[in-house]
C-alpha positions as CSV (number, residue, x, y, z in Angstrom):
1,X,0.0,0.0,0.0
2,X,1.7,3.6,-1.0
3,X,0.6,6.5,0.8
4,X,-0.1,10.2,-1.0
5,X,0.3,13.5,1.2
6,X,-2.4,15.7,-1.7
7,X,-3.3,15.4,-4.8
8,X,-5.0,18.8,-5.6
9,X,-8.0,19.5,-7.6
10,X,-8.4,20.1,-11.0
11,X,-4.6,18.8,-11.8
12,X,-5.7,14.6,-12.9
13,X,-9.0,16.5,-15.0
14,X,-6.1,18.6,-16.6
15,X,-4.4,15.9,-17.8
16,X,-6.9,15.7,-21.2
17,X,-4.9,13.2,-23.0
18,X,-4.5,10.9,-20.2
19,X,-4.6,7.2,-20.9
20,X,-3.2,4.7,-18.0
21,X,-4.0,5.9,-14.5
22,X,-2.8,3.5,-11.6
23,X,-3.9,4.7,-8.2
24,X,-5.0,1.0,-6.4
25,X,-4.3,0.5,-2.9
26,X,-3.7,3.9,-2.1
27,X,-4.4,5.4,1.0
28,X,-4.5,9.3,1.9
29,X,-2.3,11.0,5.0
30,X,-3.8,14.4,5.9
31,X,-7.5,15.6,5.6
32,X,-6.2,18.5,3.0
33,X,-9.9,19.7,1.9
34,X,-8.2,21.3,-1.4
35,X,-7.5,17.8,-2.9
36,X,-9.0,15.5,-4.4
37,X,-8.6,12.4,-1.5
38,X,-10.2,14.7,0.5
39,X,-13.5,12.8,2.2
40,X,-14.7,9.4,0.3
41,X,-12.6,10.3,-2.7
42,X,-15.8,11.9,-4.3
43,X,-14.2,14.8,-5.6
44,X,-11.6,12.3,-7.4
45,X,-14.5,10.3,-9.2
46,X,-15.2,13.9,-10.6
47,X,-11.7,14.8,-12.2
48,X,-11.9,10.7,-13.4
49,X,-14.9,11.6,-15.4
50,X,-13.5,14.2,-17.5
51,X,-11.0,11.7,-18.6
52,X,-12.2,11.0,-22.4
53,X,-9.6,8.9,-23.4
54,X,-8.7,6.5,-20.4
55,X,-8.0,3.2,-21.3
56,X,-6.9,1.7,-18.1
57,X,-7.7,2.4,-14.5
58,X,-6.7,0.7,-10.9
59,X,-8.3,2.9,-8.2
60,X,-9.2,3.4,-4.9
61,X,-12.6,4.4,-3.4
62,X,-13.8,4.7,0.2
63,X,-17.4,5.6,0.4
64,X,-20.9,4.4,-1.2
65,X,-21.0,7.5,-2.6
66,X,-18.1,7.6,-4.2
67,X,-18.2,4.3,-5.6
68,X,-22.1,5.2,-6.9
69,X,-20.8,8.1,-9.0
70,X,-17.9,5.9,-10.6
71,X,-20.2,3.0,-11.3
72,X,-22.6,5.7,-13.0
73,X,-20.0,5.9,-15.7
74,X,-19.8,3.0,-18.5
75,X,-16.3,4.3,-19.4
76,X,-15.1,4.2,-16.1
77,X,-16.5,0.6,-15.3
78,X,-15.0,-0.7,-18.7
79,X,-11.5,0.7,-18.3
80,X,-11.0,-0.5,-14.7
81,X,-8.5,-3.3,-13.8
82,X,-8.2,-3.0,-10.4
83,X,-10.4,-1.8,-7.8
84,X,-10.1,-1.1,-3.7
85,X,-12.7,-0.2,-1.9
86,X,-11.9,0.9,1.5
87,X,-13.5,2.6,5.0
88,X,-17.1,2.8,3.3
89,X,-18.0,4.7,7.2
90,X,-21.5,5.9,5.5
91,X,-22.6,2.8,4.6
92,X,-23.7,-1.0,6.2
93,X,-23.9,-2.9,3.0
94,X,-22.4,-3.3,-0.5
95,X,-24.5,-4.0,-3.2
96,X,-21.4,-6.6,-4.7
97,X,-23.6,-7.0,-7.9
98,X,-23.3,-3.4,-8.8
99,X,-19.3,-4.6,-10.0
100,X,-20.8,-7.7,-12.1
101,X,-21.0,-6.0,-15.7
102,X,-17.0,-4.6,-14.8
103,X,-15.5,-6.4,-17.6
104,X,-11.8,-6.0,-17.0
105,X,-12.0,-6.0,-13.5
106,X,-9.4,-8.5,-12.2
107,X,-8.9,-7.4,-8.9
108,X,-10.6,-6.5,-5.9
109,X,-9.5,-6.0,-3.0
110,X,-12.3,-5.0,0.1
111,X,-11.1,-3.2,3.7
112,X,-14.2,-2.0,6.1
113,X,-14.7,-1.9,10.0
114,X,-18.2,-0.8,8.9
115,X,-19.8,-3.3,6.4
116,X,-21.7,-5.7,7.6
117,X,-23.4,-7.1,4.6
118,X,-21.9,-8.0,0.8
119,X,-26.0,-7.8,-1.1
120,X,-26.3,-10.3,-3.7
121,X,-30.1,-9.4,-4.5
122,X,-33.2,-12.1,-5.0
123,X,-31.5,-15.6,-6.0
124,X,-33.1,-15.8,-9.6
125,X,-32.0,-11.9,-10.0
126,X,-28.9,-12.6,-9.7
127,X,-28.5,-16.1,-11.6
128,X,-29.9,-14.4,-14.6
129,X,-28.0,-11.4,-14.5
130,X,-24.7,-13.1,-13.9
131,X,-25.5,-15.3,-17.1
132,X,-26.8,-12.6,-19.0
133,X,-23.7,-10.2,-18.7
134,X,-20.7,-13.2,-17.5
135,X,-20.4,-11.2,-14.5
136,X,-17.4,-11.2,-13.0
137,X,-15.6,-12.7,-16.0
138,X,-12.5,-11.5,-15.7
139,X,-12.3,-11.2,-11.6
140,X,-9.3,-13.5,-10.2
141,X,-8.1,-12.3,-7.1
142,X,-10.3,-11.4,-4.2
143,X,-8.4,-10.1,-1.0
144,X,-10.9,-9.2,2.3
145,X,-9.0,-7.5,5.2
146,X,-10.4,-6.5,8.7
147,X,-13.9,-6.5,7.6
148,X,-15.1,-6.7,11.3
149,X,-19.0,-7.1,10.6
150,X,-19.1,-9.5,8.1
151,X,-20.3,-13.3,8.3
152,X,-20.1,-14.4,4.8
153,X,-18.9,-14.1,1.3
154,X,-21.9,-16.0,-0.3
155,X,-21.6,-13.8,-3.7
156,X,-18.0,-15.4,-4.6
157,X,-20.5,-18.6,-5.7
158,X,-20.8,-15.8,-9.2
159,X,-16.6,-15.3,-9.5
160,X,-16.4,-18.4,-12.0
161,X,-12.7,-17.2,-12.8
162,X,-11.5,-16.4,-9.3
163,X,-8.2,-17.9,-8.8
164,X,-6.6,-16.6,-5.6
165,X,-8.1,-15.6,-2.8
166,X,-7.4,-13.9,0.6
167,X,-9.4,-13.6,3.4
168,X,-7.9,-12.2,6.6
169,X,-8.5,-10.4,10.2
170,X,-12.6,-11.0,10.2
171,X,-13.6,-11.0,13.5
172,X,-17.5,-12.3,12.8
173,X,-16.7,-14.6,9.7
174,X,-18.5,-17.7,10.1
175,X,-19.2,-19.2,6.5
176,X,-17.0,-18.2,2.9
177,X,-20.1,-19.2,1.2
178,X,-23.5,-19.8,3.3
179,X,-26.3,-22.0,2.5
180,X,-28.7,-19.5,5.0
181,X,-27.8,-16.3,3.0
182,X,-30.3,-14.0,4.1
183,X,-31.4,-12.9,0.9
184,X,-31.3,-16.5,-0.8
185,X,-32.5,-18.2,2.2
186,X,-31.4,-22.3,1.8
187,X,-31.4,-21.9,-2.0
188,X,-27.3,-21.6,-2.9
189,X,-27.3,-25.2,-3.8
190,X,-30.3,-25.3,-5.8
191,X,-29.6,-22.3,-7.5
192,X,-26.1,-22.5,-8.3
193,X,-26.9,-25.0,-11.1
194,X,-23.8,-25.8,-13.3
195,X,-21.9,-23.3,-11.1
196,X,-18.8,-24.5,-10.0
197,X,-17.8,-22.4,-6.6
198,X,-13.9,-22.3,-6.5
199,X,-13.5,-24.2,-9.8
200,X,-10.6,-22.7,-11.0
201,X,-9.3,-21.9,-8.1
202,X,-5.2,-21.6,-7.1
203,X,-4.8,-20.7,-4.2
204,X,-6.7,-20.3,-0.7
205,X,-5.5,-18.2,2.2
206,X,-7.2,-17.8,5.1
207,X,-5.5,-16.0,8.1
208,X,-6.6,-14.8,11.8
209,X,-10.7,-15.8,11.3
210,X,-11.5,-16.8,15.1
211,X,-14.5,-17.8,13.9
212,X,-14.9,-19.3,10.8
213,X,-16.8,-22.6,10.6
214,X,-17.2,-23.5,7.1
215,X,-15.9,-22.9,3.5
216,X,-18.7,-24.8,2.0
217,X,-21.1,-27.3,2.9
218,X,-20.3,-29.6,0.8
219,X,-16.9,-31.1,-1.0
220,X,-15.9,-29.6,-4.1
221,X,-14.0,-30.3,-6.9
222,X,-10.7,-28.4,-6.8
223,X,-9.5,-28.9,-10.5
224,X,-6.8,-26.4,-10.4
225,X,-5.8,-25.7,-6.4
226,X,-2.4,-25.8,-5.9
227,X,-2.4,-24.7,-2.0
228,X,-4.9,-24.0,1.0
229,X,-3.1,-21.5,3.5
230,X,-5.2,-21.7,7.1
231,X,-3.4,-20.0,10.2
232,X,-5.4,-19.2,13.3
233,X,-8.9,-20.6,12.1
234,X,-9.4,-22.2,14.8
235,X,-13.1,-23.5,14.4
236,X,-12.5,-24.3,11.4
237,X,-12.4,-28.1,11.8
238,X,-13.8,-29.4,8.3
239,X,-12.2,-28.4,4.6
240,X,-14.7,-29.3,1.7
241,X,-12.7,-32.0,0.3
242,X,-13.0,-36.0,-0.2
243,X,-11.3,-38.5,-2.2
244,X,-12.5,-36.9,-5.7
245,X,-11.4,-33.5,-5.3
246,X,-7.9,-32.4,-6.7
247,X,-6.6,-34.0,-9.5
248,X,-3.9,-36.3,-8.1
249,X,-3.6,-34.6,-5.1
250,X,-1.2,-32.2,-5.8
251,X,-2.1,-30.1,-3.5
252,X,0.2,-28.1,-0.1
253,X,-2.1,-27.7,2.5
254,X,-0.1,-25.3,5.1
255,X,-1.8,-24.5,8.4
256,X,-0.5,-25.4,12.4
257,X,-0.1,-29.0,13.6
258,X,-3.0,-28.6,16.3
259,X,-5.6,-27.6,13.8
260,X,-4.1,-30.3,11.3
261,X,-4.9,-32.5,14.0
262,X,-8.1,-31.7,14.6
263,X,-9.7,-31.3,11.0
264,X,-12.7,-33.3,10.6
265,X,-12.4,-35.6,7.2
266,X,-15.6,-36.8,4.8
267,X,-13.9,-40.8,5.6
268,X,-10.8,-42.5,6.5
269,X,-9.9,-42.9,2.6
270,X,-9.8,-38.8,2.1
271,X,-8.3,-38.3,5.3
272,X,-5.6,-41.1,4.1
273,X,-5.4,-39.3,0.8
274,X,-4.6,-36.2,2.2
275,X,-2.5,-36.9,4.9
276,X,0.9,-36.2,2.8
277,X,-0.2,-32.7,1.7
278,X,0.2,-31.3,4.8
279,X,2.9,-28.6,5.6
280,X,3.1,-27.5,9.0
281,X,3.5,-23.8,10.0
282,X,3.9,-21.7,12.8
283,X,1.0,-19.0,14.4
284,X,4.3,-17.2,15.6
């Protein structure tokens, strides 16, 4: 993360010709009202949209507001690559389907003491839409830090193409994806259809969740997983694996000896089968 004192207003809208603007994971020092990081970053979505010739954009955006304003813009939604969303202070919930129809968005990366709830809309909403547009296409890292409030990231069931992702420092985290979504009730099964949560997935790190229970109800098939990171997860106690589920079993599974341990397996064979993936590693 790079920190920038001021940026001041009127100086990125001067720049007509602009093409290639990287601002992601930024963070402001100072409460300068004469720039543009001044507040929720509103006033930086403005000087962004007088940017006619843009091509590529990583930013960083820290209220609803601001984030509204940017996704009211089809040029800026089309040209971004990388997107943070930080703080978010005026707001409980994030609408995460707003950021399907992104097209080259392959990073996103989420930081809020203040969200509570990642809104995924009605269940049949949301499975048509996603299949209508191939929302979240190009998406394939996901990183969640210190989001306090949360309990779930049910919407990752849409990121088809996701390939690593990082979920740390989430105090209320119960479930990566819930079958008792609010909003979806016991449907995410059902639903999901020819869905395949996690199928192309890398790489899974999963760091300080005190009280994460589940990564998903059932097993899955891990086609492409190459390593599963857990470090203080420590009600964690069942992965959703069984004998079927990586392709050989080439897969590192790092975590600490106790929770290794501990880990509740599908039957003796998967437990067997997985018993030489395991890489021990410190909490220190």
């Amino acid at each position: 993360m790079s920190c920038l004192c001021t940026i001041p207003r009127q100086l990125i809208s001067s720049f007509s010709m602009l093409q290639v603007l990287r601002m992601f994971n930024y963070y402001s020092q100072g409460l300068s009202q004469d720039g543009v990081l001044f507040g929720g970053y509103e006033f930086l979505v403005e000087e962004l949209l007088c940017l006619k010739y843009i091509i590529v954009l990583t930013i960083t955006l820290k209220s609803s507001d601001a984030l509204g304003r940017f996704l009211s813009s089809s040029k800026l939604r089309s040209c971004t690559q990388s997107l943070c969303l930080q703080e978010f202070s005026d707001s409980k919930s994030l609408n995460v389907l707003s950021l399907a129809d992104m097209k080259h968005l392959h990073t996103l990366h989420l930081t809020s003491q203040y969200l509570e709830e990642l809104k995924i809309g009605g269940a049949q909403e949301v499975v048509q839409s996603i299949r209508e547009t191939h929302g979240f296409h190009s998406l394939h890292t996901f990183h969640v830090f210190s989001c306090g409030k949360l309990r779930d990231l049910t919407w990752l069931v849409f990121g088809q193409n996701l390939k690593f992702l990082f979920v740390a420092k989430c105090l209320l985290l119960e479930e990566i994806i819930s079958t008792a979504n609010r909003e979806i009730g016991q449907q995410v099964p059902e639903m999901m259809g020819n869905l395949n949560p996690f199928g192309k997935l890398e790489l899974l790190e999963l760091t300080d969740l005190q009280h994460l229970k589940s990564i998903y109800c059932n097993a899955l098939p891990f086609l492409h997983l190459k390593d599963i990171y857990v470090l203080q997860c420590p009600n964690l106690k069942k992965l959703p694996l069984d004998s079927n589920s990586t392709k050989e079993r080439k897969i590192v599974i790092e975590g600490e000896e106790g929770w290794w341990k501990e880990l509740q397996w599908e039957d003796e064979a998967t437990q067997n089968a997985f018993l030489p993936c395991f890489k021990s590693q410190s909490s220190s």
